[in-house]
C-alpha positions as CSV (number, residue, x, y, z in Angstrom):
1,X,0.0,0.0,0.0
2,X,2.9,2.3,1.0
3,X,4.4,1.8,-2.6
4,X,1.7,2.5,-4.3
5,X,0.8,5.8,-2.5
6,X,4.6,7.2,-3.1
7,X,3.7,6.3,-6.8
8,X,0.9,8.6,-6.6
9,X,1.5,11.6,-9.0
10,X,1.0,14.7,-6.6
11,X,0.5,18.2,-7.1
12,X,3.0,20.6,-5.6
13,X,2.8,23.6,-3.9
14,X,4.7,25.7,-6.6
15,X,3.1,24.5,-9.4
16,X,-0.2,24.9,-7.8
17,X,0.6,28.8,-7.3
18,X,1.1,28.9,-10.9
19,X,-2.4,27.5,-11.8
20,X,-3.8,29.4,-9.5
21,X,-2.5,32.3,-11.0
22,X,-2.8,32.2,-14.0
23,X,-6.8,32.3,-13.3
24,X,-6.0,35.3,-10.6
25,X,-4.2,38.5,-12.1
26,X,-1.8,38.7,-15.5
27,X,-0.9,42.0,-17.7
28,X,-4.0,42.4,-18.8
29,X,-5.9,43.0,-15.3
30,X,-3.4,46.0,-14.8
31,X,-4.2,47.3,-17.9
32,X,-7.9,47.7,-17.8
33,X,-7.9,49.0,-14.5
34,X,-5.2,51.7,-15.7
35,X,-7.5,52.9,-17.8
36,X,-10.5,53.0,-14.9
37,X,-8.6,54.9,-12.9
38,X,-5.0,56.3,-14.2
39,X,-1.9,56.3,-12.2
40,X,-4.3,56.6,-8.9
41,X,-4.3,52.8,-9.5
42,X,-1.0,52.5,-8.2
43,X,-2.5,53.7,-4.4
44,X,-5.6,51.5,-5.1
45,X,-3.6,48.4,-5.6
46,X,-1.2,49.0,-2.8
47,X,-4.3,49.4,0.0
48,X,-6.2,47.1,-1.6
49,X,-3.5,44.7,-1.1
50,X,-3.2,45.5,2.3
51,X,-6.6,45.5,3.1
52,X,-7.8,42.9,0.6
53,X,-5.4,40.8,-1.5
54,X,-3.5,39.5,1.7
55,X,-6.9,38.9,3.9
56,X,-8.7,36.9,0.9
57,X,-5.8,35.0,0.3
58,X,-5.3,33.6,3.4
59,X,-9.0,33.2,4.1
60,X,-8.9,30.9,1.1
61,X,-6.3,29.0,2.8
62,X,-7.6,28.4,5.7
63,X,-10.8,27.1,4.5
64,X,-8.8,25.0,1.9
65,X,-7.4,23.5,5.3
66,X,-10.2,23.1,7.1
67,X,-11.7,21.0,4.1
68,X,-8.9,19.6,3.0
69,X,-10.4,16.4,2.6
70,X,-12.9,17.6,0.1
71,X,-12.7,18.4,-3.6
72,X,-15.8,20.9,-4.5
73,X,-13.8,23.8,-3.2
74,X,-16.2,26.6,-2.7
75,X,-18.8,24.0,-2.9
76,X,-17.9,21.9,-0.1
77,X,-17.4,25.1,1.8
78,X,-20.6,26.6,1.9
79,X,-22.1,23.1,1.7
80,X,-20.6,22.4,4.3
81,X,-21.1,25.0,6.5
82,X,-24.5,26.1,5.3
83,X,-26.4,22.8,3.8
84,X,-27.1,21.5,0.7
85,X,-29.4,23.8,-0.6
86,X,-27.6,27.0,-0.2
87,X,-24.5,24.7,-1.1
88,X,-26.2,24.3,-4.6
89,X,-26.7,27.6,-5.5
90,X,-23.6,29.2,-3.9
91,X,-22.3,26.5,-6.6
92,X,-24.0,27.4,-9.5
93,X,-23.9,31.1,-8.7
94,X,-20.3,30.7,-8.5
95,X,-20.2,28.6,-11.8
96,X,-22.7,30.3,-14.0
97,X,-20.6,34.0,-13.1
98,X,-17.1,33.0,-14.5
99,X,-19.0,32.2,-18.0
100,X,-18.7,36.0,-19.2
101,X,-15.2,35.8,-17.9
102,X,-14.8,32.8,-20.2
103,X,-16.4,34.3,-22.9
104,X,-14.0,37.5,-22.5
105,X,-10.4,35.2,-22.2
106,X,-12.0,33.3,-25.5
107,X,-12.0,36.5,-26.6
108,X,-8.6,37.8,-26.2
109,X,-7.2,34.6,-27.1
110,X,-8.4,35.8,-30.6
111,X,-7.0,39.3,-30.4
112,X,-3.7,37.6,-29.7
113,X,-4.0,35.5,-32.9
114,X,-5.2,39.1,-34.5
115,X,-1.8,40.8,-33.5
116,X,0.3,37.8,-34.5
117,X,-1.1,37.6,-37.5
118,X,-1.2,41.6,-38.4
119,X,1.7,43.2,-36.3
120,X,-1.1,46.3,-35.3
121,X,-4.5,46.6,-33.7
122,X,-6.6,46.8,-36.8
123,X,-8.6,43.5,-36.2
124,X,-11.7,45.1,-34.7
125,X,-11.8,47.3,-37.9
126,X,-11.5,44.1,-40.4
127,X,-14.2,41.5,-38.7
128,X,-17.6,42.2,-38.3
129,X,-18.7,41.5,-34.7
130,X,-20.2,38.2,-36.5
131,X,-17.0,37.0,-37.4
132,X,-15.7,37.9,-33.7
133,X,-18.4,36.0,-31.9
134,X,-17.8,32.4,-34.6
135,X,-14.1,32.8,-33.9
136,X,-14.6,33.1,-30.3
137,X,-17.3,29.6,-30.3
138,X,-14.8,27.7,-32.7
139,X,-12.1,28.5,-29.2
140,X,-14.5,27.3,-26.8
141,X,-15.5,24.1,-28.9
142,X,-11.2,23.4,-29.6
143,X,-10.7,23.5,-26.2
144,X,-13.7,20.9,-25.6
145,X,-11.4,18.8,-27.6
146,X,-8.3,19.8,-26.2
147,X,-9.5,18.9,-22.8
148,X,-10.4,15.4,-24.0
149,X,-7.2,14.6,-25.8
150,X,-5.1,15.7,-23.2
151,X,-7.0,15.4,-20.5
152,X,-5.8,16.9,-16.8
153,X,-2.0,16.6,-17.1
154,X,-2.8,19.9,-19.9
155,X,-3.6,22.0,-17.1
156,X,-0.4,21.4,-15.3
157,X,1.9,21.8,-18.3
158,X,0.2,24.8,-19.8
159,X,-0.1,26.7,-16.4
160,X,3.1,26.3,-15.0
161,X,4.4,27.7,-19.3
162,X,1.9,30.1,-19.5
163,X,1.9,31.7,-15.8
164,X,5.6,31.5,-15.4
165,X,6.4,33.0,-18.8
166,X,3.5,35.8,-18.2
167,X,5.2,36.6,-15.4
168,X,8.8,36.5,-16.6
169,X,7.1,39.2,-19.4
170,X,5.7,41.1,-16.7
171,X,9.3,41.4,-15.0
172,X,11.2,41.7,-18.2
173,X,8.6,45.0,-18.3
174,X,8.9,46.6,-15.1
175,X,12.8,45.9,-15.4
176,X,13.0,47.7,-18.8
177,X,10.5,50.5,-17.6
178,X,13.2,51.2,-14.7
179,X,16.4,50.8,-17.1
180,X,14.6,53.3,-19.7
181,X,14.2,55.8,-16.8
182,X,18.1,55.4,-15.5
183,X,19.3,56.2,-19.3
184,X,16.8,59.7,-19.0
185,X,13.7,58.3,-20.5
186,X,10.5,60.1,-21.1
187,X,7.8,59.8,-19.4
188,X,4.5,60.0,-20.9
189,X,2.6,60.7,-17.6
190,X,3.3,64.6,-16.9
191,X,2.9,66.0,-14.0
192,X,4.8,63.0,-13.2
193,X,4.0,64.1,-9.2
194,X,2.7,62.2,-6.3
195,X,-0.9,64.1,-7.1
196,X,-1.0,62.0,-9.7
197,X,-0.9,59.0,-8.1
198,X,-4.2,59.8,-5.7
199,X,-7.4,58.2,-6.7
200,X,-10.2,60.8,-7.3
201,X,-12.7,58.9,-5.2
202,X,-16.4,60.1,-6.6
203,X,-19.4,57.6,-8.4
204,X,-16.4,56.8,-11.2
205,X,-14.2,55.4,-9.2
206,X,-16.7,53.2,-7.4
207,X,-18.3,51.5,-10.6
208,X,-14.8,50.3,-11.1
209,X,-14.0,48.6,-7.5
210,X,-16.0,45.8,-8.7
211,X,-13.7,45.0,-11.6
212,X,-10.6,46.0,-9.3
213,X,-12.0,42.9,-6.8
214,X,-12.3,41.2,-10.2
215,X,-8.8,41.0,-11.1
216,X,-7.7,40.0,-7.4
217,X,-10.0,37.3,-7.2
218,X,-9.8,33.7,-8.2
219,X,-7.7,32.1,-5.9
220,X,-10.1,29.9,-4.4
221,X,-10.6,28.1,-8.0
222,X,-7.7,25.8,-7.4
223,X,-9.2,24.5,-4.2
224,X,-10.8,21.2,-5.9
225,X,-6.9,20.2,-6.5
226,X,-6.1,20.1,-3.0
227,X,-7.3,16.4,-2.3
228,X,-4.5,16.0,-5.4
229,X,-1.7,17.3,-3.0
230,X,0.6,15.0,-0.6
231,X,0.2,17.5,2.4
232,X,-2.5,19.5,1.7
233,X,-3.2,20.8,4.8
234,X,0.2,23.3,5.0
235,X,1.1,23.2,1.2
236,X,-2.4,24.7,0.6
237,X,-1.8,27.9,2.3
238,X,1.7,28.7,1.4
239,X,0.2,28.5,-2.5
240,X,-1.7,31.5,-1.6
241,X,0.7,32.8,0.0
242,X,3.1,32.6,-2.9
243,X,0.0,34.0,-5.6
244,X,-0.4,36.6,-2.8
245,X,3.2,37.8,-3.0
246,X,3.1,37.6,-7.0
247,X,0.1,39.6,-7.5
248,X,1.2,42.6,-5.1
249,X,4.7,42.6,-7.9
250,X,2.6,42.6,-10.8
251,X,-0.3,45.2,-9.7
252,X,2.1,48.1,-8.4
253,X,5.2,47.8,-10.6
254,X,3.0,47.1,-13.1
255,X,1.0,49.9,-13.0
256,X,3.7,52.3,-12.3
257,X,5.4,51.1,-15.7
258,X,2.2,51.6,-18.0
259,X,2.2,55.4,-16.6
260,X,6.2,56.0,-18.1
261,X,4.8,54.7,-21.3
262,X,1.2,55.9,-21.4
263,X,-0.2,59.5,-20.9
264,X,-2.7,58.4,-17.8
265,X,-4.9,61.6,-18.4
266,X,-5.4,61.0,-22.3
267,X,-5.7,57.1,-22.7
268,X,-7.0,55.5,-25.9
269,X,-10.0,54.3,-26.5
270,X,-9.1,50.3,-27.4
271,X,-7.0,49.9,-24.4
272,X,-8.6,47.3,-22.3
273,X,-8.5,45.4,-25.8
274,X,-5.1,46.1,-27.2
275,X,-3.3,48.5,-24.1
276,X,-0.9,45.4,-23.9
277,X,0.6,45.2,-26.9
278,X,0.7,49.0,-26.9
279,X,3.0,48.7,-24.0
280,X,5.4,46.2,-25.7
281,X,5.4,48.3,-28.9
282,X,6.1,51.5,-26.7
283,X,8.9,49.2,-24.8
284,X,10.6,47.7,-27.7
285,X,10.4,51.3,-29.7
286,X,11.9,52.7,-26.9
287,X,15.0,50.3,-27.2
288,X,15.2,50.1,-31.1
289,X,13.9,46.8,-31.0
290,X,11.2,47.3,-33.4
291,X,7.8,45.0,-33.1
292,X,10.0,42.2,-31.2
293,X,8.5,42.5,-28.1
294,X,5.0,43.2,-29.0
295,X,5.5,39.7,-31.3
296,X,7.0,37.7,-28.1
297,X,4.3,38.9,-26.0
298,X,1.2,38.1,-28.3
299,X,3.0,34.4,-28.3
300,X,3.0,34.4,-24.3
301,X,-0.8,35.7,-24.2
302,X,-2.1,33.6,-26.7
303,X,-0.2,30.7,-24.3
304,X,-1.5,32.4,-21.3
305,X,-4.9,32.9,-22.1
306,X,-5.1,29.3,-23.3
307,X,-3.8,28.1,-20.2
308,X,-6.6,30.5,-18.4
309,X,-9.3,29.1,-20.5
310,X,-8.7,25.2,-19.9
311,X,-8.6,26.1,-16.0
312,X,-11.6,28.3,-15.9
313,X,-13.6,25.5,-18.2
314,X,-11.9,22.5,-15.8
315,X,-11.9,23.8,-12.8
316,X,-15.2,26.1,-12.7
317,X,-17.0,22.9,-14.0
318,X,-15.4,20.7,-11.5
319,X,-16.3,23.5,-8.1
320,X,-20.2,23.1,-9.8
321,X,-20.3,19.6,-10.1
322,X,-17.3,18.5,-7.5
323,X,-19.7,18.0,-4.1
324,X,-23.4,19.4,-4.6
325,X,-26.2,17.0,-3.4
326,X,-27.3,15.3,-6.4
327,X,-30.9,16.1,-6.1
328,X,-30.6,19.7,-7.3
329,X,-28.7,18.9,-10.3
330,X,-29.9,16.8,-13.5
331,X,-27.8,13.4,-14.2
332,X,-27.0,14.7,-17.4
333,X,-24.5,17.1,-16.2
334,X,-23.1,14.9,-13.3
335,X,-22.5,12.1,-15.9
336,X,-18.7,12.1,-16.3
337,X,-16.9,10.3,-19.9
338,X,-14.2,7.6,-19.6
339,X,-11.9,9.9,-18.9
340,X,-13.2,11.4,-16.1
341,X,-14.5,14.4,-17.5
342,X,-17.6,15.9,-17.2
343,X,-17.8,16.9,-21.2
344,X,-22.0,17.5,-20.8
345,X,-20.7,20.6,-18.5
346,X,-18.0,21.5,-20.7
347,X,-21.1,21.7,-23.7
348,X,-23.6,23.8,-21.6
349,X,-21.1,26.4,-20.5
350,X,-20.0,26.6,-24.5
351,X,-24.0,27.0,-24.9
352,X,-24.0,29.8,-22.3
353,X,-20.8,31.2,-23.4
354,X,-22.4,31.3,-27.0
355,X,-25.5,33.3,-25.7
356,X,-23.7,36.0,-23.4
357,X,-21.7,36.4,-26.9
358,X,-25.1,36.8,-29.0
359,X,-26.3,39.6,-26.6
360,X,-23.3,41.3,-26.6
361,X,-23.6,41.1,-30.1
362,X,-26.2,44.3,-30.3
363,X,-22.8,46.7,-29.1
364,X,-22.0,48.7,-31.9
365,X,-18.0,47.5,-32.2
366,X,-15.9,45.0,-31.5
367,X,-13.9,47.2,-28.3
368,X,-17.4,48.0,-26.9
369,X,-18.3,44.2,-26.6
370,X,-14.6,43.5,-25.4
371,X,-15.3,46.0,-22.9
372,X,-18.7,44.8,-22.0
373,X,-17.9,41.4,-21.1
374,X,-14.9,42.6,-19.3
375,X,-17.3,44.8,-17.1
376,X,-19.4,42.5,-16.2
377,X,-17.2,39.9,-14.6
378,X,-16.8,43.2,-12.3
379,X,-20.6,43.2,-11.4
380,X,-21.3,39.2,-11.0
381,X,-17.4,38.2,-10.0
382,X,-18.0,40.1,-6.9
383,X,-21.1,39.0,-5.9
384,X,-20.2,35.5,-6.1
385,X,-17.2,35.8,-4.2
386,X,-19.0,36.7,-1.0
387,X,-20.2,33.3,-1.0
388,X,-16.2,32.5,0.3
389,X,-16.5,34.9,3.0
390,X,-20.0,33.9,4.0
391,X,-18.6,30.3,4.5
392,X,-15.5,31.7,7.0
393,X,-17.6,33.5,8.8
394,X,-20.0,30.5,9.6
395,X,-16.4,28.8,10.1
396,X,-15.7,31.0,13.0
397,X,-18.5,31.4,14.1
398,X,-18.8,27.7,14.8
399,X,-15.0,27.1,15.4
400,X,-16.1,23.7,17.2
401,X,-17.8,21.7,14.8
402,X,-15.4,21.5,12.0
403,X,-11.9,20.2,11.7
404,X,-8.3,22.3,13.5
405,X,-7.0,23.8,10.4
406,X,-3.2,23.1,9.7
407,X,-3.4,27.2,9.1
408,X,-5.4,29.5,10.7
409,X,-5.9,33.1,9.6
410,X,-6.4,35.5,12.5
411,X,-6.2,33.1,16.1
412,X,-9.6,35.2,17.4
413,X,-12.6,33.2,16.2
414,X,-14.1,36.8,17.0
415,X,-11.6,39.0,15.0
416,X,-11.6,36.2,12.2
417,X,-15.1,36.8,12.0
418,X,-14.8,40.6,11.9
419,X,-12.3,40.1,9.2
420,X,-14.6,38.3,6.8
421,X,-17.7,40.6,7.5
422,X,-15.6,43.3,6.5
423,X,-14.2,41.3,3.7
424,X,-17.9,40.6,2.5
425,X,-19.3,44.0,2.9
426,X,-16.5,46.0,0.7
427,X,-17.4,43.0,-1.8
428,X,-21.6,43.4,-2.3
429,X,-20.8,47.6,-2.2
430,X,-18.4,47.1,-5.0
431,X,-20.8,44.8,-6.8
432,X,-23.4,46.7,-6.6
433,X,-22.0,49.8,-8.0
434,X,-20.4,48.5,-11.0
435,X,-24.1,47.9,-12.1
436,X,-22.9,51.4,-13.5
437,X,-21.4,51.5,-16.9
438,X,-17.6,52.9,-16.8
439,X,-16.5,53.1,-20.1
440,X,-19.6,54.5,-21.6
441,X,-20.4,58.5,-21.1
442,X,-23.3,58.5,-18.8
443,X,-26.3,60.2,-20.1
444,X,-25.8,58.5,-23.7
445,X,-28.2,55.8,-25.4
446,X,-25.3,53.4,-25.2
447,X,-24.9,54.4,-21.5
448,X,-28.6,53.3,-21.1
449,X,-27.9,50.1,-23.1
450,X,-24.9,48.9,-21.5
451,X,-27.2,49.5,-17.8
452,X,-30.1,47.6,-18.9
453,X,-27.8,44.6,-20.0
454,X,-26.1,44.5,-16.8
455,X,-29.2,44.0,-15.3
456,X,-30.9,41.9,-17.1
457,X,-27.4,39.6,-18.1
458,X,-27.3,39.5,-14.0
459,X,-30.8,39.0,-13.2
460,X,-30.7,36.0,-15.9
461,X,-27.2,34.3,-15.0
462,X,-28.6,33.4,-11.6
463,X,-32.0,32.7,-12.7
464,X,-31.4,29.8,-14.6
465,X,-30.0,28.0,-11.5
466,X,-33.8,28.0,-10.2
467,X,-34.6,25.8,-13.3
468,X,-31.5,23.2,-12.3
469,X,-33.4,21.7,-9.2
470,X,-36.9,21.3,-11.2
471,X,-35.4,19.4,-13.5
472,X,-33.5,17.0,-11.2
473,X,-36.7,16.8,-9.3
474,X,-38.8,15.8,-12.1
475,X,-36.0,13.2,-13.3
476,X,-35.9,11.7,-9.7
477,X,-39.9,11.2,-10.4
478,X,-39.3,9.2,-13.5
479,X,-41.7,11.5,-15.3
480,X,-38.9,12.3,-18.4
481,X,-39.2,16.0,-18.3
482,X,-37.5,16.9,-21.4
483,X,-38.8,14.0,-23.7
484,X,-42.1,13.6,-22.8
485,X,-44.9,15.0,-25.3
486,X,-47.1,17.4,-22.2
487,X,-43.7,19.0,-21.9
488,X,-43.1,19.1,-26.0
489,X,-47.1,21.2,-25.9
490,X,-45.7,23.1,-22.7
491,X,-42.7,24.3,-25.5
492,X,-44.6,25.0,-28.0
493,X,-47.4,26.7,-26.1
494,X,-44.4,29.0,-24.6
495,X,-43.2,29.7,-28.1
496,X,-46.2,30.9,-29.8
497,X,-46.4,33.5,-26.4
498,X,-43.1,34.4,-27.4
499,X,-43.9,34.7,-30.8
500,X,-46.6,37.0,-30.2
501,X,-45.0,39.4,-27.6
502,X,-42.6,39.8,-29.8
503,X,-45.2,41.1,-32.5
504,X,-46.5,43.2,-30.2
505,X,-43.9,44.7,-28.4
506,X,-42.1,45.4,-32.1
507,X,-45.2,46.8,-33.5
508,X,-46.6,48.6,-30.5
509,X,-45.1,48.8,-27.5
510,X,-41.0,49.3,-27.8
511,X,-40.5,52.0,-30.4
512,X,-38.6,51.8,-33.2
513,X,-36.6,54.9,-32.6
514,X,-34.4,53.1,-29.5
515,X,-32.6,52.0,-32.9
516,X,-30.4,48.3,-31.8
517,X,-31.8,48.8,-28.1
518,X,-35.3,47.9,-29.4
519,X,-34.0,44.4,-30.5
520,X,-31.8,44.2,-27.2
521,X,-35.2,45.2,-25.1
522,X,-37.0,42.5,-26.8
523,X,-34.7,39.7,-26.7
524,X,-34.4,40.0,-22.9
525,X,-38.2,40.1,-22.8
526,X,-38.8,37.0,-24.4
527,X,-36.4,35.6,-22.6
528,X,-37.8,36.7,-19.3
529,X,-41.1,35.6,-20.6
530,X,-40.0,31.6,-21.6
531,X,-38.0,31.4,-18.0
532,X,-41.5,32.5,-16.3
533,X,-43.7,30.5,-18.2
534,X,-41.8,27.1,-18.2
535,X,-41.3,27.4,-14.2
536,X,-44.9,29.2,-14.1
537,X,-46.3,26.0,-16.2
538,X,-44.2,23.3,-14.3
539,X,-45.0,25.2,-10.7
540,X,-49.0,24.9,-11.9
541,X,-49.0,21.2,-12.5
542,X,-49.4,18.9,-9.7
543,X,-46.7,15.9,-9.9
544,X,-48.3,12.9,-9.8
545,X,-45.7,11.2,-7.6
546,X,-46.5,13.7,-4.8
547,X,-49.1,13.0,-2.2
């Protein structure tokens, strides 16, 4: 028995920093929130470090020890700390809000193709957001593939390539940024004073917390690997620790490099899109190196956001499906292929992934989707994540009835709790204030637009968790809900009500002069209206099973 478990093949501590962060913070993250706030982002990330960063990370750790026996991660933790109900939907909530996130790393994967393949930016003025949205599908449905052929061992390689070389980039830039400066460089930035690096803190600046909590977030999605360490109890935590320490380099030297090369006060347009290559044009000009950089770079993204993608579509899957009780979720999706995968999840978050991209489809250009998506992983990422600190505070607050940890964050069971209160309150505030559009002008129709989407993209991200437990309920009964022909009627019925609100609310009701938004406001109506009358219908019916 002994020999056999040495001959186990373990995940190490290192290498599980490395996954980890490549799902938690790369260039990219620094660059949109440049643009939110400037060089005041410098100041953010260094208290939000402090007062964030540090605090989540070891929270995570802690509860990875505590359940170190478990591989759901967030879904064994609020399982098991608040029952199998809440368990569920922290799961699928948790699940269901890293699919625009998906859709948005799909989507830079094919920018970085874009800037291999043309040395410039000009992709969003050659493809028609139609041709973006197919590209984008045809990633997600590879890496279906990709995950099959290679199965788990692919995470492992492509992690510890693509985080360690986004990282080496990262360095390479800050290192450059500081030689450039010794040799009398210019810098872009002017006044280049310690004004300039204080947040202006008004409505702005809190619409984009959310996305700031975005790109610090993520650590916990490696949990569901700890069960594949040898000691995961220790080795858990000093993986956070090590993502920690990596993400506190990257935000604030980071950040401080973009303003030498980038004029924080007059920023263009594309730059959450393309601001990274910008950089590495800007560095290698600087140097007479030409495109070299830029070209080097777009190689290490398009590795990195590969790696990124077949974590996210592994790992997300695996913390929905890893330890929920099996009544609130269809077999369909718990059904796992010889290779241990569950490819049925893998399909409906390409389904999802597909729809989020449809909507987002009704922006006018290709930077305003990019910037979209990007946005709202600030509104829904947050929210999700104060299922973690909902967990450790029922974790301290009942000290007693769970495991010692190996690692224990704050010794107080008292001050741990005060820690993730205040860890969960900054969280909702920031959610809910990136409901607010921050790249749009506010007062505009596309202002309006981008609003109403985050709403309603929200509102029906969790709803279709409510439908999950039906089903599983009706398939527990034996009554085939999907195949049988009341519920074929039930569709069609629902369809033809569809069918005519739409007449009706193109004809009569939304007017024509809201231009795209009238198509946008009726597509989220009818989908509103087929959620509500399947549930409505099925709620109606009496099952037959039932006394």
């Amino acid at each position: 028995m002994d020999d056999l478990n040495q001959k186990k093949s373990y995940i190490s501590w290192p290498v599980l920093a490395l996954m980890d962060f490549v799902t938690v913070i790369g260039f990219d993250d620094i660059i949109y929130n440049f643009q939110n706030q400037g060089l005041g982002v410098v100041t953010s990330w260094v208290v939000m470090l402090f007062i964030y960063v540090l605090p989540y990370s070891l929270i995570v750790g802690h509860l990875g020890s505590v359940f170190s026996k478990e591989g759901g991660g967030l879904t064994s933790w609020v399982r098991g700390t608040s029952g199998d109900a809440v368990g569920y939907f922290a799961a699928w909530f948790y699940w269901i809000v890293g699919l625009p996130y998906i859709v948005d790393v799909a989507n830079s994967v094919v920018v970085s193709f874009g800037w291999m393949i043309n040395g410039n930016g000009t992709m969003g003025d050659k493809m028609s957001n139609m041709t973006f949205g197919l590209l984008t599908t045809v990633v997600f449905v590879g890496f279906i593939f990709f995950e099959h052929i290679f199965k788990n061992k692919s995470l492992e390689i492509m992690s510890v390539i693509g985080g360690g070389a986004m990282f080496f980039m990262t360095i390479l830039f800050v290192f450059m940024t500081f030689v450039s400066l010794a040799k009398g460089g210019h810098i872009a930035t002017q006044p280049f004073t310690f004004k300039a690096f204080l947040p202006k803190i008004d409505r702005h600046f809190m619409s984009t917390l959310g996305l700031l909590i975005f790109a610090m977030n993520g650590s916990e999605l490696v949990a569901p690997y700890v069960t594949d360490m040898k000691h995961p109890r220790k080795d858990f935590p000093r993986a956070m620790l090590m993502v920690a320490i990596m993400t506190a380099f990257l935000t604030v030297f980071g950040s401080f490099s973009l303003g030498v090369f980038f004029n924080a006060h007059h920023l263009p347009n594309d730059l959450k899109m393309n601001g990274s290559y910008y950089a590495f044009l800007a560095l290698g000009k600087q140097f007479g190196w030409g495109k070299f950089l830029m070209y080097v770079f777009a190689v290490v993204q398009a590795i990195y956001m590969c790696a990124q993608l077949a974590v996210l579509m592994d790992a997300g899957t695996r913390v929905f499906l890893g330890d929920i009780s099996k009544k609130y979720m269809p077999k369909q999706l718990s059904k796992l292929n010889k290779d241990g995968l569950p490819i049925n999840g893998y399909w409906m978050t390409t389904i999802i992934c597909a729809a989020i991209m449809l909507a987002a489809g009704f922006l006018p250009e290709i930077n305003d989707i990019f910037n979209w998506l990007l946005n709202l992983n600030g509104i829904v990422s947050p929210f999700a994540t104060c299922f973690i600190f909902w967990a450790f505070m029922l974790v301290r607050l009942h000290s007693d009835r769970y495991p010692t940890p190996a690692y224990t964050y704050v010794k107080s069971d008292k001050g741990g709790f005060l820690v993730g209160l205040w860890m969960f309150a900054i969280t909702f505030i920031a959610a809910c204030y990136s409901f607010l559009p921050v790249d749009v002008k506010p007062g505009t129709e596309l202002y309006t637009r981008e609003f109403i989407m985050n709403i309603a993209a929200t509102f029906l991200l969790a709803a279709i968790g409510l439908v999950m437990p039906w089903v599983a309920r009706r398939q527990q009964h034996t009554l085939a809900a999907f195949s049988s022909r009341e519920n074929t009627r039930r569709i069609i019925a629902i369809l033809i009500v569809v069918a005519l609100a739409t007449l009706v609310m193109w004809l009569w009701i939304i007017p024509a002069s809201w231009g795209a938004n009238q198509w946008v406001a009726i597509i989220i109506s009818d989908l509103l209206i087929f959620f509500v009358g399947w549930i409505g219908t099925a709620l109606m019916k009496k099952d037959p099973t039932e006394a």
